[in-house]
C-alpha positions in Angstrom: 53.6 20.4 129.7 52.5 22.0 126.6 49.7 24.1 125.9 48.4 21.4 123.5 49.0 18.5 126.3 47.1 20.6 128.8 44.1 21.2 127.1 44.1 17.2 125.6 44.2 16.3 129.4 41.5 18.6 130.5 38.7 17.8 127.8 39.9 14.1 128.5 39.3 14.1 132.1 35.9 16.1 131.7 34.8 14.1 129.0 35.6 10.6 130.9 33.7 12.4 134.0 30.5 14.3 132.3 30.2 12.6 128.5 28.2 9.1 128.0 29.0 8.6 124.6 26.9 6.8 121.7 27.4 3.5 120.9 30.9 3.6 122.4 32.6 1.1 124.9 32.4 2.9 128.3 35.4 0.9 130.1 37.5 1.7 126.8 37.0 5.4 127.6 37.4 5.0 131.4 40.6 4.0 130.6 42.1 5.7 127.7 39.8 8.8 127.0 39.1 9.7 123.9 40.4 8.5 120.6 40.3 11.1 119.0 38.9 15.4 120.0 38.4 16.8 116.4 38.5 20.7 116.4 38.2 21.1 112.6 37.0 19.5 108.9 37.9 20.4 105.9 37.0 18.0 102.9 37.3 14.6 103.3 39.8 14.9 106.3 39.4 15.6 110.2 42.3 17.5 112.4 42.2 16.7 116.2 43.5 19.1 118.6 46.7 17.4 118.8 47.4 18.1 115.1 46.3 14.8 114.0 44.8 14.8 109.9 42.8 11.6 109.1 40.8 10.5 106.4 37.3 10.2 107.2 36.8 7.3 105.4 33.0 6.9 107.2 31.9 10.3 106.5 31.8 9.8 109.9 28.7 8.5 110.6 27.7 7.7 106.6 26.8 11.2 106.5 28.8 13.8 105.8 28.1 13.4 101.9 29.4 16.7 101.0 32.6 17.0 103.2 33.5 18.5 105.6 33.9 22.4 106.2 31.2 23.4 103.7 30.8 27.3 105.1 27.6 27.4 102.4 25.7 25.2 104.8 26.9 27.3 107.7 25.9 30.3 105.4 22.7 28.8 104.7 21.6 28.2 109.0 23.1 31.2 109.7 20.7 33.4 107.7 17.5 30.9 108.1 18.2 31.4 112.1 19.0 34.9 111.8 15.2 35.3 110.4 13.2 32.3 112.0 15.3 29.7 114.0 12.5 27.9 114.6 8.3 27.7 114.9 6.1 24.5 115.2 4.6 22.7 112.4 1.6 21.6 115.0 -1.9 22.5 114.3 -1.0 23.3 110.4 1.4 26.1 111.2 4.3 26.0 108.3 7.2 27.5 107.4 9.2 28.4 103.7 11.6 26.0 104.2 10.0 22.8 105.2 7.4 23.7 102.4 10.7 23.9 100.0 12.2 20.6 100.9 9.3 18.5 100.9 8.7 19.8 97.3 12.1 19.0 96.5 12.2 15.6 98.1 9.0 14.6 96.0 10.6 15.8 92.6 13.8 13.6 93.6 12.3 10.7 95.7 11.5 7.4 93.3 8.1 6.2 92.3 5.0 8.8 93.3 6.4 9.2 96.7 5.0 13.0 97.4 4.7 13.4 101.2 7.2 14.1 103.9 6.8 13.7 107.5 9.8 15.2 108.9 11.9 14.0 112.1 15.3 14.8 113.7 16.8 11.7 112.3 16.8 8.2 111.2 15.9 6.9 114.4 12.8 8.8 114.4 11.8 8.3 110.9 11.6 4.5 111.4 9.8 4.4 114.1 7.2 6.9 112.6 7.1 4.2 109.5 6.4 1.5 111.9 3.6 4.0 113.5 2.5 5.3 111.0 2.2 2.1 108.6 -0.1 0.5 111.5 -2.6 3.9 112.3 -3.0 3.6 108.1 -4.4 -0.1 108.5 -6.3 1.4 111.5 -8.1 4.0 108.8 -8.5 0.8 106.1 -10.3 -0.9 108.9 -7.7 -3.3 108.9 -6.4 -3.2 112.9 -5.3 -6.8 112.7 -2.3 -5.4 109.9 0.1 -4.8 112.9 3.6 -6.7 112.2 6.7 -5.5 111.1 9.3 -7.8 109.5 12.3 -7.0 108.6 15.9 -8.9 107.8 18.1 -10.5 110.1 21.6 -8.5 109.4 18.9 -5.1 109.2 19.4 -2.4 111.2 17.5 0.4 111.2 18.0 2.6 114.4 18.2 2.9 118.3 14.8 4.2 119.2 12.2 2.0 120.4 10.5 1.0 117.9 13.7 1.2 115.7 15.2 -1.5 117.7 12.7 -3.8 117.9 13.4 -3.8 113.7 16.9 -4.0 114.2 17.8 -8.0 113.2 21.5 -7.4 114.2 20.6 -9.3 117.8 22.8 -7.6 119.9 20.8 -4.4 119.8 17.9 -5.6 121.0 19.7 -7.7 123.7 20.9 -4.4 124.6 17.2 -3.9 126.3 13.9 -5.2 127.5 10.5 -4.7 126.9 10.8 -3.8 123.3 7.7 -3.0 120.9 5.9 -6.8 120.2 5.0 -7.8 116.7 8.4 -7.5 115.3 9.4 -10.2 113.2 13.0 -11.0 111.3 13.4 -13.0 107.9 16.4 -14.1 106.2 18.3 -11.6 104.8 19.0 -11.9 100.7 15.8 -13.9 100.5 13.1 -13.5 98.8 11.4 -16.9 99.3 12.3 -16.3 102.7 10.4 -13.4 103.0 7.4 -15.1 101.1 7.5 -17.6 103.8 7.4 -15.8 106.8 4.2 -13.9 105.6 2.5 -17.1 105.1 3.4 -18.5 108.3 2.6 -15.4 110.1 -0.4 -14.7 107.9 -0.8 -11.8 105.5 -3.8 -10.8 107.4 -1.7 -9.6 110.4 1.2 -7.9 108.6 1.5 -4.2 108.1 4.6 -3.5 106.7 8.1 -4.9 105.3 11.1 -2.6 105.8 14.6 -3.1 104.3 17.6 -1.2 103.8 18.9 -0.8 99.8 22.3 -1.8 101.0 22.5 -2.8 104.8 25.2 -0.7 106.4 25.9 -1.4 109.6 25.2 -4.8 109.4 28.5 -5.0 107.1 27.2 -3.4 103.7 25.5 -6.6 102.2 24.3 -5.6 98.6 21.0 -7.3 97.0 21.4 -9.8 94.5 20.0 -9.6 91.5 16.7 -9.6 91.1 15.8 -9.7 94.8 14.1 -5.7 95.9 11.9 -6.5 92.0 10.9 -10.2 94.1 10.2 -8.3 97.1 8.3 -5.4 95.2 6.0 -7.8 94.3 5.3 -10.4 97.0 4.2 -7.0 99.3 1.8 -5.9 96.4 0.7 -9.5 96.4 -0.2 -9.6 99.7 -1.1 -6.4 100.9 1.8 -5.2 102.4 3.4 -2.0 102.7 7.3 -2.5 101.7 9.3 0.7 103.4 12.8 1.3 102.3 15.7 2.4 105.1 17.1 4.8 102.7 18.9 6.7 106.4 22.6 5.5 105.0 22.1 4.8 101.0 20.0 8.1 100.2 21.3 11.3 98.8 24.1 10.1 96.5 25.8 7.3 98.5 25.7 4.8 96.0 26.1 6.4 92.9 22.1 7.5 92.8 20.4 9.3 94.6 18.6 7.4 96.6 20.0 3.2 96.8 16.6 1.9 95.7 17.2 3.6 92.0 19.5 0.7 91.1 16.8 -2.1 91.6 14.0 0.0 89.4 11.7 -0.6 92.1 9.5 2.3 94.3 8.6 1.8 97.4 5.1 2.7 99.2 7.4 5.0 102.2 10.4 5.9 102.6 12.8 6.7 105.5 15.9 9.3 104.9 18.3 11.3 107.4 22.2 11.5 107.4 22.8 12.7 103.8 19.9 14.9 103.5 22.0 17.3 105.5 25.3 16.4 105.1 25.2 16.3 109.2 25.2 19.9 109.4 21.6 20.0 110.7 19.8 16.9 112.7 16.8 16.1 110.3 15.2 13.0 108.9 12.0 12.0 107.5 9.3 9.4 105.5 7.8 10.2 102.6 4.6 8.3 101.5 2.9 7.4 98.3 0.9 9.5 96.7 -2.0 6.4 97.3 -1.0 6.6 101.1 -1.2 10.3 101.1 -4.8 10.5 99.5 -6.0 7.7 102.0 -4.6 9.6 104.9 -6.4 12.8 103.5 -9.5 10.8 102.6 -9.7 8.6 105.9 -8.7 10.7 108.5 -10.8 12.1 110.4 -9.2 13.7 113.7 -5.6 14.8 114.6 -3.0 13.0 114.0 -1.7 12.5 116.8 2.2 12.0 116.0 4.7 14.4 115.9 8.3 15.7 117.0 8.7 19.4 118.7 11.7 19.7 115.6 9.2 18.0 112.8 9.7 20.8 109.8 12.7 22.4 111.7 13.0 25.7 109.6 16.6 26.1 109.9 17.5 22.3 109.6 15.7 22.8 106.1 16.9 25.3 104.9 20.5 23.4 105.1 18.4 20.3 103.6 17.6 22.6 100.7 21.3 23.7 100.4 22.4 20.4 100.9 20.8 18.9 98.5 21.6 21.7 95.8 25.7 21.3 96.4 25.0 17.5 95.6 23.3 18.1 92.6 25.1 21.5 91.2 28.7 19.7 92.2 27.9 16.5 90.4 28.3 14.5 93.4 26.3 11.8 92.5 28.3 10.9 89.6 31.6 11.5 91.4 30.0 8.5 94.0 29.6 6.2 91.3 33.1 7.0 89.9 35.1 7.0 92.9 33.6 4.0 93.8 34.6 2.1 91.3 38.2 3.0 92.3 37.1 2.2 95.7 36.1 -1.2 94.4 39.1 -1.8 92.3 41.5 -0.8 95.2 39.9 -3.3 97.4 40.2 -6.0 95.2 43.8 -4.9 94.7 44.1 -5.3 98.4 42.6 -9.2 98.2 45.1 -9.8 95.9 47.9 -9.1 97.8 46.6 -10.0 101.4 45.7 -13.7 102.7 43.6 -12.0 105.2 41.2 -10.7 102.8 38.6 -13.2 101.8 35.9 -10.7 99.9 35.2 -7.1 99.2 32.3 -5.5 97.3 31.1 -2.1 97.3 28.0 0.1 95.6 29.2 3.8 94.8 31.1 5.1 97.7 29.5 2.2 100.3 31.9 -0.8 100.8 33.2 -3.7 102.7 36.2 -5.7 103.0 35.7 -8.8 104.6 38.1 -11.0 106.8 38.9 -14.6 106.9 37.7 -15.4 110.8 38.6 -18.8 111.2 41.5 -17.9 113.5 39.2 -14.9 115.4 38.3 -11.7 114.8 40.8 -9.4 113.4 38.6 -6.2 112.3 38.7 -4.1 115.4 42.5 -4.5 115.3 42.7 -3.2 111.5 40.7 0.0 112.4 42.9 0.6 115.2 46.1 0.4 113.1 44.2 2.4 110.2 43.8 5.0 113.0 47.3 4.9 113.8 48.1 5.9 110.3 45.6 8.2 109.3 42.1 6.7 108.2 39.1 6.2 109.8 36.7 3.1 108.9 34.4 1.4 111.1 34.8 -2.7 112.0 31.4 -5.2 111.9 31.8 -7.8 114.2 27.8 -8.9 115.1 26.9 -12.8 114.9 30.3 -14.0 113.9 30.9 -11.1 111.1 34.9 -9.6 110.6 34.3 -6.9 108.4 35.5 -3.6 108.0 33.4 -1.0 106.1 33.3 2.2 104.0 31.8 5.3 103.5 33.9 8.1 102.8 32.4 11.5 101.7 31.1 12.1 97.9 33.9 15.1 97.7 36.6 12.4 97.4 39.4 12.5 94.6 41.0 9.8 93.1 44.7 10.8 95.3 42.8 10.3 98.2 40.9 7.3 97.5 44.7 5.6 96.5 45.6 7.1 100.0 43.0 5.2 101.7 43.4 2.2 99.7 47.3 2.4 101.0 46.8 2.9 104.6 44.3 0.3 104.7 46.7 -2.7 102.6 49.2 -1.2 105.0 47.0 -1.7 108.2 46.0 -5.0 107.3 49.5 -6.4 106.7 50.7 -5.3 110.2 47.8 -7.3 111.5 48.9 -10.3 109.7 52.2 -10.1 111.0 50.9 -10.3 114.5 49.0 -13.7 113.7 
């Protein structure tokens, strides 16, 4: 046995013994280990120990914006950590860094959005919204302002609270006793959405929360008109409207934050993944400048909420780098350009494949969908797009067969026609199975 072979079977065995993966199928691993051990990044690709180059054609999680193997960002933690790895933020304490990125997060955020409370991830930062939108009704004098509604395809984390948002069902069938007052409307609906605050009443509602572009729930893209409808009927009523911006923020979809293309702002905002590339675990809200000066104004105690790694200085200082690479690269523009060759090879694909029945993208987020009348035929397509050296991610929740896209902002043309090839070539061995 070789070196290689050795080592594969001795990370496989401990991992299958000692490693409870996320969001993972546990008899899958039981049985064949894992898919894939990366050892190194570089770009848009990952190598495995085993030699094995593959396109990450989900920025791995929709967050490695700025590709892999960026040795500024390791730069960047190295010399933050090498002067203050971390301190707390409680009690008013601060640091350079977390001061920095706020700033910088209030001169790019949309609207008057000008405070950040910072988190380790997306996760976190919803479940602070949700928190935090319902102690702010508490200051109003307002109590009864305690629902959250969001969509049904939504999703919008694993915490708690975060999955009690979630309308993809499965999630929250996942568990028990989750957070009460949760409340789901249809999804591209605006009248829908006017509806259930009527029926619930707007009395009771705190908050509506939404995603720009729902990702995991199969990359579903607004119509027209819909976020400016929505903007509205929570101004109407009195409701604080939240955007998800975890996946669509920080260049994803050709701006740089999702919400940009609907001209809309919302009153907070929830970001992670792209803020640092992955390199660091941060995530955040920002508020309104109105929410701000009423939590200055009406506050009287503590605020008692708050993460041990809220205003992480070295996660921050990545942010800050981060965020400079996208901007000083051009990134956000290459994400609006490659995605339209994204887009164009898709639809080259629906020409020449029966199994393709739509495909839409927004930047470099994107979805081809599959005709399901004869099953389900997604997770088989990521498997053979493994085989042959891409990565994408299958959506298969309440029915769906879709397979979707992120791949890093870094991508080139070359390598968006290589991913365009494996995947027309994936999908046509599935068909010849059916």
């Amino acid at each position: 046995m070789s070196k290689t072979a050795a080592l594969y079977q001795e990370l496989a065995e401990l991992d299958k013994n000692h490693f409870l993966h996320p969001t993972s199928p546990i008899q899958q691993q039981q049985e064949q280990g894992p898919a894939f051990i990366f050892k190194k990044g570089e770009g848009v690709y990952l190598e495995d120990i085993k030699g094995n180059r593959v396109i990450d054609g989900m920025s791995s999680l929709w967050n490695v914006n700025v590709g892999h193997g960026r040795t500024e960002l390791g730069q960047a933690a190295m010399e933050q950590m090498s002067q203050l790895a971390f301190s707390s933020c409680f009690a008013t304490f601060s640091n350079e860094p977390a001061i920095r990125l706020a700033a910088k997060i209030a001169d790019i955020a949309p609207g008057d959005l000008s405070a950040t409370f910072f988190t380790s991830g997306g996760s976190e930062a919803n479940d602070t919204a949700y928190k935090l939108a319902r102690h702010y009704w508490i200051l109003k004098g307002q109590p009864s302002k305690k629902k959250i509604i969001s969509r049904k395809k939504s999703y919008h984390g694993v915490a708690m609270g975060a999955t009690s948002a979630t309308g993809l069902k499965p999630f929250r069938d996942f568990t028990n006793s989750l957070a009460p007052d949760f409340y789901y409307t249809e999804n591209l609906s605006a009248e829908a959405l006017r509806e259930t605050i009527e029926a619930e009443g707007p009395e009771t509602i705190a908050a509506f929360v939404a995603e720009p572009i729902q990702g995991a729930g199969g990359v579903h893209i607004a119509p027209e008109g819909y976020f400016q409808e929505v903007r509205k009927i929570c101004s109407e009523f009195d409701i604080l409207f939240i955007t998800d911006e975890v996946i669509t923020g920080f260049g994803r979809t050709g701006k740089m934050f999702g919400m940009e293309h609907y001209g809309v702002a919302p009153d907070m905002m929830c970001f992670a993944k792209g803020v640092t590339s992955g390199y660091a675990q941060l995530g955040g809200v920002v508020f309104s400048k109105a929410m701000f000066e009423d939590f200055k104004e009406l506050s009287a105690g503590t605020l008692l909420h708050g993460y041990t790694y809220s205003g992480h200085p070295m996660a921050c200082a990545v942010g800050l780098k981060n965020i400079e690479i996208i901007e000083n690269e051009n990134l956000i523009e290459n994400s609006g350009k490659m995605g339209e060759e994204m887009l164009k090879g898709f639809k080259w694909i629906q020409g020449e494949r029966e199994l393709v029945s739509e495909v839409r993208a927004l930047g470099l987020i994107g979805a081809v969908e599959l005709k399901s009348d004869k099953g389900q035929f997604a997770p088989a397509v990521v498997a053979e797009a493994a085989k042959r050296g891409l990565i994408c991610r299958s959506v298969i929740f309440d029915g769906m067969d879709i397979l979707v896209f992120a791949p890093p902002l870094t991508i080139n043309k070359q390598e968006i026609n290589s991913l365009v090839e494996i995947l027309h070539d994936s999908i046509f061995a599935v068909e010849q199975r059916i």
